[in-house]
N, C-alpha and C positions, 0 to 999 in steps of 0.2 A: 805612595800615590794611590787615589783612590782606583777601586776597580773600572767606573766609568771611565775615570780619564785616560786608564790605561787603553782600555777598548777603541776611545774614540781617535789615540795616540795612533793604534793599530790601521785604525781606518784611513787615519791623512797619512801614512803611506802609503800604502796600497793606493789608493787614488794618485799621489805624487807620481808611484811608477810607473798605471798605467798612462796617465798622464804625458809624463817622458816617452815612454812607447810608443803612442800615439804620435809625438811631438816629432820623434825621429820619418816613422812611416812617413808623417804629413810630408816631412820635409822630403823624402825623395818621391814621392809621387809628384810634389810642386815642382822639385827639377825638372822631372821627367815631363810633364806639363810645358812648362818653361821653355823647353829643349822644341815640344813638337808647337809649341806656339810659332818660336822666333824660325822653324822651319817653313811652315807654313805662310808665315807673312812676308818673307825674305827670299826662300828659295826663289831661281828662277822660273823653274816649271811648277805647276800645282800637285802642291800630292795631299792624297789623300789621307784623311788621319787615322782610319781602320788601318790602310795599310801600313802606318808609319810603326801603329802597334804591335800590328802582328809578329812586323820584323823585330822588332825591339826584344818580343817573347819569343822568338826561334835565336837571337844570338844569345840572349840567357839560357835556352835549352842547351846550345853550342857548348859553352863551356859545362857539358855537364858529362857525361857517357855519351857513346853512341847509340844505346837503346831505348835514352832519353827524349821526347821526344814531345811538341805541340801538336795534336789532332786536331783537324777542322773538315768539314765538309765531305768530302766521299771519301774520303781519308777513314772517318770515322764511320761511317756505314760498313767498309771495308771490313773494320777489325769487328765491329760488332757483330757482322755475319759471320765470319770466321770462327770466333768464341761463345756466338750463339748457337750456331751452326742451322741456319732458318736467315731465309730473308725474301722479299719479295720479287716474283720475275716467274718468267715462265717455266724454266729446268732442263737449262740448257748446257753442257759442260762445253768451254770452247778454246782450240788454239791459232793460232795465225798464219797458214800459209806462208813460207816466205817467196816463194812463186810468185805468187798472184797478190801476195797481200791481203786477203780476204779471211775472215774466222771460219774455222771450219768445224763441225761438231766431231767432239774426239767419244762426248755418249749423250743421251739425253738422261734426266733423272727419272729413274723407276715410278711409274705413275703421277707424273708428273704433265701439265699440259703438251709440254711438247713430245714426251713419250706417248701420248694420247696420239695426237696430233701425224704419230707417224713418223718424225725426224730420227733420223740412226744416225752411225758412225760413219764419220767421210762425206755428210752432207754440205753445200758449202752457201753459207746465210750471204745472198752477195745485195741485199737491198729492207732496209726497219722503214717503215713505212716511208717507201718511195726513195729512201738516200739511200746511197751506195754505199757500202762497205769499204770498201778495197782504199787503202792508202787511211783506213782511222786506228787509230791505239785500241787494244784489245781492250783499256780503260775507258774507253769511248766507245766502243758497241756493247761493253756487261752493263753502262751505266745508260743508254738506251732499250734496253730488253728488259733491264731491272724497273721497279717501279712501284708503286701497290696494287695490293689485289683486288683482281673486279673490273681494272682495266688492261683495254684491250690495244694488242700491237702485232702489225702484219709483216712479215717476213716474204723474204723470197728466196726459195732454198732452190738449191741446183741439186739433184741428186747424181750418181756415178753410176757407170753402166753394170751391174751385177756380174755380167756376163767377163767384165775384165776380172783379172786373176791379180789381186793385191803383192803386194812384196815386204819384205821387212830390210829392203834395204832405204835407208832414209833419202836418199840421194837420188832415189828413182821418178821420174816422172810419175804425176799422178792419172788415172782412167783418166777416160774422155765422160764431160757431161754430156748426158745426153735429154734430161727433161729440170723441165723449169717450172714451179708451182706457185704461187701466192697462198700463204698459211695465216688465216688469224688465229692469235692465242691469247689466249684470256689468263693476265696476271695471275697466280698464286702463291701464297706462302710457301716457302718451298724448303723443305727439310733434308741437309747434305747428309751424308757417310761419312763419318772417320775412320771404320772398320771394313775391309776391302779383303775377297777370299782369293782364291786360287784361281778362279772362272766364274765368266757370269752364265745361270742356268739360260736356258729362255726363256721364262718367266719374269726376270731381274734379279733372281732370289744368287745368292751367292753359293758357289761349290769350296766347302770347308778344307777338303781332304787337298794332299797337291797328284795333279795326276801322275799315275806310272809312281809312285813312292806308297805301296801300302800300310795304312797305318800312321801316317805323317800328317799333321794337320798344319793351316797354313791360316794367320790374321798378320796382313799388315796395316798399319795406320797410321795414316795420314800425315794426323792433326792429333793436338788435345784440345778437346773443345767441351762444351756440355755436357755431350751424351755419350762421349765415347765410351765411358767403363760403363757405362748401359748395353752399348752397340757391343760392347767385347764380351761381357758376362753372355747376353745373349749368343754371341756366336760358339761360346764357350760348351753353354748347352747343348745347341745343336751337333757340335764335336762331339761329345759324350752319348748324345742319342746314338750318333751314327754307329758306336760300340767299336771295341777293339784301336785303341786310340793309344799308339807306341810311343806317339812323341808328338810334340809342337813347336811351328816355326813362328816366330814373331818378328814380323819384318819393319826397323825405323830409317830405313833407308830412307834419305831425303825428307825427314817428320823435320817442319823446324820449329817445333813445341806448340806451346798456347799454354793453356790453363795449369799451374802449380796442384790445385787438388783433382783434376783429373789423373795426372802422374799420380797421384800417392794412390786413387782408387784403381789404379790400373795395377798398381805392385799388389795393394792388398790383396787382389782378386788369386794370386800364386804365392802368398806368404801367408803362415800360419801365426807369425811370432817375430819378433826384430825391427831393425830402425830401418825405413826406410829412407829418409832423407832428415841430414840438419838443417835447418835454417838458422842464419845471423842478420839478426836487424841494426839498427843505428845504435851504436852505444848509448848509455845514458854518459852525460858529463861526470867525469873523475873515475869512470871507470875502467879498471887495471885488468881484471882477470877475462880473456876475450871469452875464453869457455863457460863463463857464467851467465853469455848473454844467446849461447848456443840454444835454438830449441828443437826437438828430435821429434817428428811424426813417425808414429810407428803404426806395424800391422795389426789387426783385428784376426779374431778367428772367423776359421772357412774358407782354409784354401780350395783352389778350385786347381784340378789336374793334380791334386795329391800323387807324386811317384813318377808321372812325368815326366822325363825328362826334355827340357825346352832349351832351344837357341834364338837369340837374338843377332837379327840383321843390321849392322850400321855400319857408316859412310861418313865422308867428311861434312854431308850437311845434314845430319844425324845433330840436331841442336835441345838446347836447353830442356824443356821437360823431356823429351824423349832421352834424355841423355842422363834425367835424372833416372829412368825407369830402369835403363842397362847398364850405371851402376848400382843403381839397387840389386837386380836381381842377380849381377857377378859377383858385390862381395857376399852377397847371403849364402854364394853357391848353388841358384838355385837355375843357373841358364851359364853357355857358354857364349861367348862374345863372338861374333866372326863377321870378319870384312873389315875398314878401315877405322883407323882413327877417329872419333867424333869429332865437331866443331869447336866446343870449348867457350859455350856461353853459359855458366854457372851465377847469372843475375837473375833478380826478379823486376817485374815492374808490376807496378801500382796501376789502376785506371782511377783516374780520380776528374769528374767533373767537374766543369767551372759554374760558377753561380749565377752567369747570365744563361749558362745552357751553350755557348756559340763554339764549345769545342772542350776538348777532354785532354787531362795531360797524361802521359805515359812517363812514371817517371821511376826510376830502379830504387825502393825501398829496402832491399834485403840483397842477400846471396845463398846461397846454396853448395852444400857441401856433402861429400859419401857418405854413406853409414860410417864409415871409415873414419869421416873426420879428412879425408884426401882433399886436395883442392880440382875444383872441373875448370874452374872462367880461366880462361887465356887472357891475360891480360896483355897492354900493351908491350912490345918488347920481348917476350917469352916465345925462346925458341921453340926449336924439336926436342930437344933434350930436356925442358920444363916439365913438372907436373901439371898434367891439366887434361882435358877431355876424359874420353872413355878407349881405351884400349884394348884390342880384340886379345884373345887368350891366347898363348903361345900356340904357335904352330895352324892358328887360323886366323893369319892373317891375310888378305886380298885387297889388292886395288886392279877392278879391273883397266884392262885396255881401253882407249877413247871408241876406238870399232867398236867390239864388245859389249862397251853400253849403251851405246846409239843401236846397235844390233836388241838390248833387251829391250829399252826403253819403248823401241816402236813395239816389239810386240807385246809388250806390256800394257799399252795403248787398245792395241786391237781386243786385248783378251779380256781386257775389264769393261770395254762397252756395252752397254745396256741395249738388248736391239740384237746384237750378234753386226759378225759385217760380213759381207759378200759371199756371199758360195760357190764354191766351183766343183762340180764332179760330187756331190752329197757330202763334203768336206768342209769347215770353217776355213779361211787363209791362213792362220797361224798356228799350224800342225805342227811344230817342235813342241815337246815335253818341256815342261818347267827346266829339269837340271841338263836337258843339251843346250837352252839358250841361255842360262843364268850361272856363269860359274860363280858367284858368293852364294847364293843356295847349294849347287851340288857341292864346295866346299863344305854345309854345316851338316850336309845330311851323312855326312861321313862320319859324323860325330854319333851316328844313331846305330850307322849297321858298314863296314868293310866290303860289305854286296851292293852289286847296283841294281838298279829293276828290271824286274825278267825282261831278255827279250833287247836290251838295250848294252852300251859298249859301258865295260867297267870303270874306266875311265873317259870319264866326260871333257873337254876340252877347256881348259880354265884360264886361258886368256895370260897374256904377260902382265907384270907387275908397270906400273908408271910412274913416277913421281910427285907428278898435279894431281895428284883424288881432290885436294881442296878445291880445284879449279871447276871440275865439270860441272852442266846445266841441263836441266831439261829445256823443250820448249816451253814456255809459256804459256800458260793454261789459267781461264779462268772462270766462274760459274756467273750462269746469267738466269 
């Protein structure tokens, strides 16, 4: 056969397939057509054909995982602020009252309009220009406050009487308001934290060290987002200025991941050398050997804390990237685990936009596995007794008491507010030391030194074990 003919041979295939390809799509997109025509002409009530669609693409997400997922609308501002870590609004951090129903500021953001503006901790926003607060979803006053920059929106904050003496018990009645203001603030880009110290100065600037433990440094975080192993590296320095630096705590209590290479830059930043995480992608067809399709991120030189010795903080909502980073740094041996069991989401997902722009699919392209080659994702069905999550290191394990962490969490609350909150007698309200209210900290700091801090009882109070760790929540908190 001559060589044209052979070529032109090649080409009315290749046209025949895609051809067929085509021929296939065409045909169920005409169903799908078909299906929302004779609804539309027939139904009894009129529906609309966006929505017919939408649903059509959330029950094909259905069948798929559950991290799988269609993005539309403030859905997708959400995640993109999240993993941007920026988005537009005043700078407001807020939760919900369940009293009164009303958002209340838990801090405002460091230099930020409404840190400008004067708003602290325990303020409560009971009116966005002229509507009430009280009785709307905490998703409903972030997406009133939020907006773009340049424009403006008026608040009406209630502030608390200074003169009352705060509590950390959660159950307690809050002060008496006593003043009422109208605030306008003028929208900005507003740039979040993933990396959070021991105490905020009053400046906003963060305190590295944890008090009453000398020599102990303390970053916990958040989120993986952007900027975090920017936020960490810096913080990292600042530890090392301060000099005399015995050890570091690294808190992912409650982190429920983000960003895949933030994790990996967050490990590099304390590994010299080694795999930090495998990834596995979709097979190719006919493929037999799974470890061939394994691919291994590993560390760069330049550890930072060379010598070090570090503990990581996790819980049962300790997720996915976070979950990559503390087993990274257990099997390298380069951090001891303490506190509970991780959550056990060893997926990844994709953001992959659609081509009208009208929404973004989140859809699980890979998984993730230890240095080890161990499995993390809990799958469906898989016990207590399965392989999977991150597991605290012999003899430091905890789950605190339901008291206990409602007892930390408020003042956890109070002690990272930007602002400070109430004073009484030349005192902050929340005068317990880190390890008298945190038994999973004073747990790891045992890891460091058999002494407790001068001045204080050698054994700190470490709460009963429970059986729900998976269960617990904080309140709801969200940035505006």
């Amino acid at each position: 056969m001559p060589k044209r003919n052979a070529i032109l041979l090649v080409v009315i295939c290749l046209a025949c397939a895609a051809a067929y390809v085509a021929r296939e799509q065409s045909a169920a997109g005409r169903r799908f057509g078909e299906v929302v025509s004779v609804i539309q002409s027939s139904y009894l009530d009129r529906v609309d054909g966006e929505e017919l669609l939408d649903a059509a693409v959330d029950a094909a997400m259905s069948r798929l995982d559950e991290h799988s997922a269609f993005i539309r609308g403030d859905g997708r501002a959400d995640l993109e602020a999240v993993l941007d870590q920026s988005f537009g609004g005043v700078g407001l951090e807020l939760s919900i009252d369940e009293a009164s129903g009303e958002p209340v500021v838990a801090s405002p953001v460091v230099d930020s309009p409404a840190w400008r503006a004067g708003l602290r901790f325990g303020d409560r926003i009971e009116a966005i220009d002229g509507e009430r607060t009280s009785g709307l979803s905490l998703g409903d006053i972030v997406g009133r406050l939020r907006g773009k920059p340049g424009e403006s929106v008026v608040v009406r904050v209630a502030s608390r009487d200074e003169r009352a003496v705060p509590t950390l018990d959660p159950a307690a009645e809050a002060p008496a308001v006593i003043t009422r203001r109208d605030v306008t603030l003028v929208r900005e880009l507003i740039k979040t934290e993933s990396v959070l110290g021991d105490r905020r100065l009053p400046n906003g600037a963060w305190d590295w060290m944890i008090e009453g433990v000398p020599g102990v440094a303390y970053a916990r975080l958040t989120a993986f987002g952007e900027r975090t192993a920017e936020e960490l590296a810096a913080a990292v320095d600042a530890i090392v200025a301060e000099g005399d630096v015995r050890a570091m705590v690294l808190d992912l209590r409650g982190n429920p991941g983000g960003l895949l290479t933030a994790a990996v830059e967050v490990c590099d930043l304390f590994l010299e050398e080694g795999v930090i995480v495998q990834t596995r992608g979709r097979p190719a067809i006919g493929a037999r050997d799974p470890a061939a399709i394994l691919e291994a991120r590993r560390a760069t030189s330049g550890q930072r804390l060379a010598g070090v010795p570090m503990v990581v903080l996790v819980d049962g909502l300790t997720a996915s990237a976070a979950e990559i980073v503390a087993a990274c740094l257990q099997d390298a041996g380069r951090a001891t685990i303490v506190g509970s069991r991780t959550f056990g989401k060893g997926t990844v997902q994709s953001i992959l936009p659609l081509s009208d722009d009208r929404g973004l699919i989140k859809l699980t392209t890979s998984e993730y596995l230890r240095p080890s080659r161990a499995n993390i994702h809990r799958r469906a069905g898989d016990g207590d007794d399965a392989h999977w999550g991150v597991s605290p290191d012999a003899g430091f394990e905890l789950t605190p008491t339901a008291e206990s962490y409602a007892r930390w969490t408020t003042w956890r609350r109070a002690r990272d507010a930007a602002g400070g909150v109430p004073f009484t007698g030349g005192r902050a309200a929340p005068m317990a030391l880190p390890c008298e209210i945190d038994p999973v900290l004073a747990l790891g700091i045992r890891e460091f030194s058999a002494t407790a801090p001068p001045g204080r009882d050698s054994d700190p109070d470490l709460g009963g074990e429970e059986e729900t760790s998976r269960d617990h929540d904080d309140a709801p908190r969200s940035d505006a």
